[in-house]
C-alpha positions in Angstrom: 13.7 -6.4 -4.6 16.8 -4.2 -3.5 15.7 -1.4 -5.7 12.1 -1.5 -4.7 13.2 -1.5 -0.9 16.0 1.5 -1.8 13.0 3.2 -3.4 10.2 3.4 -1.1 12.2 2.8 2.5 13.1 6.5 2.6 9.5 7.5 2.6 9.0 6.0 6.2 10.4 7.5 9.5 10.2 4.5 10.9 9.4 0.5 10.6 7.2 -2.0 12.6 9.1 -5.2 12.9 7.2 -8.3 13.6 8.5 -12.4 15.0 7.6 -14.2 17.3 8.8 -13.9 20.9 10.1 -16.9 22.5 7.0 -18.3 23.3 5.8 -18.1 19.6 3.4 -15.0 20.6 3.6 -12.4 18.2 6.3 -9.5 19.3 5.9 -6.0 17.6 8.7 -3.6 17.9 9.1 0.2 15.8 12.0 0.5 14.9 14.6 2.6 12.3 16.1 0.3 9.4 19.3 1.1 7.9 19.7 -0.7 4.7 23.0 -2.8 3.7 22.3 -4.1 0.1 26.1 -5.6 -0.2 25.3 -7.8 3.4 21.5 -8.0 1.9 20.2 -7.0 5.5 18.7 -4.1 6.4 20.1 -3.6 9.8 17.5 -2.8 13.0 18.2 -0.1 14.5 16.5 0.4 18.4 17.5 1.5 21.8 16.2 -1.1 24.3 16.2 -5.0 25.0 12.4 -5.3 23.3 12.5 -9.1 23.7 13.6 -9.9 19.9 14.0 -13.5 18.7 15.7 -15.1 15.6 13.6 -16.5 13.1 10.4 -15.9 10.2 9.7 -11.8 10.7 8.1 -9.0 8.9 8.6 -5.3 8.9 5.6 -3.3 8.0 6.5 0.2 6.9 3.2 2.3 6.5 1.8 6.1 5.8 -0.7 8.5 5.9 -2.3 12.3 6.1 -3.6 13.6 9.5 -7.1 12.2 8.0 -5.2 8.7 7.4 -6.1 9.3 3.4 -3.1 8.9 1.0 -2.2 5.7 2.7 1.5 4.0 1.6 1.8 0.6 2.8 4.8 -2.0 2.0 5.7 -5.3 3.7 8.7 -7.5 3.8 8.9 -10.8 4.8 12.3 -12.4 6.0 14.4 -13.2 8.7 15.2 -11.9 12.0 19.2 -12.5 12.4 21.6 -11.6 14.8 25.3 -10.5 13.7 28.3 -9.4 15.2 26.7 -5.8 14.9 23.3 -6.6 16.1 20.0 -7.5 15.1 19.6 -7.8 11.3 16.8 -8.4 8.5 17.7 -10.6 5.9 14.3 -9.4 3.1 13.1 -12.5 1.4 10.1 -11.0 -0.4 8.7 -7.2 -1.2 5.2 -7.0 -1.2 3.9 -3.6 -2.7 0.6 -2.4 -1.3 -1.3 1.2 -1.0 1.0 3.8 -3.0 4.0 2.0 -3.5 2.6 -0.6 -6.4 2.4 0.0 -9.8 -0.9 -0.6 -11.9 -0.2 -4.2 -12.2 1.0 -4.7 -8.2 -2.1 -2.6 -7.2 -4.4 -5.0 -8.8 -2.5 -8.0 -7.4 -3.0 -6.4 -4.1 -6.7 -5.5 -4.9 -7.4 -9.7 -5.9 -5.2 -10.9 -2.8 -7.6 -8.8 -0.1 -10.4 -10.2 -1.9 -9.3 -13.8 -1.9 -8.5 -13.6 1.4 -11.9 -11.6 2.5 -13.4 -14.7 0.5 -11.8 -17.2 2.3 -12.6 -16.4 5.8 -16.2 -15.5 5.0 -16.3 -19.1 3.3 -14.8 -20.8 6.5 -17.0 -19.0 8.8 -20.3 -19.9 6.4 -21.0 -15.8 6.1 -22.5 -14.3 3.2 -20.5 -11.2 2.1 -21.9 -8.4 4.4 -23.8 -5.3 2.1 -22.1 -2.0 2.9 -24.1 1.6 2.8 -21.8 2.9 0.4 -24.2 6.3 0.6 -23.5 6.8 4.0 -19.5 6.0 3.3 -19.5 9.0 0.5 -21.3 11.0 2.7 -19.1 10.4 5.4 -16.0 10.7 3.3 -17.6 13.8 2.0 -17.5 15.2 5.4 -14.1 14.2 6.8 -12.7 16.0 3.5 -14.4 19.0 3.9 
């Protein structure tokens, strides 16, 4: 994990870090990582009191051109931890996505959007939705021309 999180965190400028605040609502807070593989933290680095709890957290670091095409997109899920030197992340999991996966991470990525777009359509008893993908081309067409 270590060496997925060494390769692809200096693509970012910065992170979104995500747990939940005191109350249990969701708390979202950009902030710069600075990554300490011998602690296994990657320590948050920010300038104000943004409310920050101990506990299950995620930092989403994500990527793209003034058109938002050539998306990059990684999460990692861990722990929110505060040390003698302040607030750290303790990683847990790497979870490639958009231009950071390999072939076989891409596809697992690909099945897991699809499970879960199957999922809630099955809660909500909704048929898949059809999608002009014409008008999408032509659209796309457009934006990149």
């Amino acid at each position: 994990m270590w060496e997925d999180i060494e390769k692809y965190l200096p693509m970012f400028e910065s992170a979104v870090l995500n747990v939940a605040d005191p109350k249990g609502y969701p708390n979202s807070v950009r902030c710069h990582l600075d990554p300490d593989r011998a602690a296994g933290v990657l320590r948050i680095q920010h300038t104000r009191d943004d409310g920050l709890t101990a506990g299950p957290a995620s930092i989403l670091c994500h990527s793209h051109d003034e058109k938002t095409w050539n998306q990059k997109i990684f999460v990692l899920r861990g722990n929110l931890e505060e040390d003698q030197g302040g607030w750290v992340f303790r990683p847990e999991k790497f979870v490639p996505s958009l231009g950071t996966a390999n072939a076989i991470g891409a596809m697992r990525a690909i099945m897991g959007m699809r499970r879960s777009a199957k999922t809630y359509l099955e809660k909500r008893n909704l048929a898949r939705p059809h999608i002009a993908w014409g008008e999408v081309d032509a659209v796309k067409k457009r934006a990149m021309g």
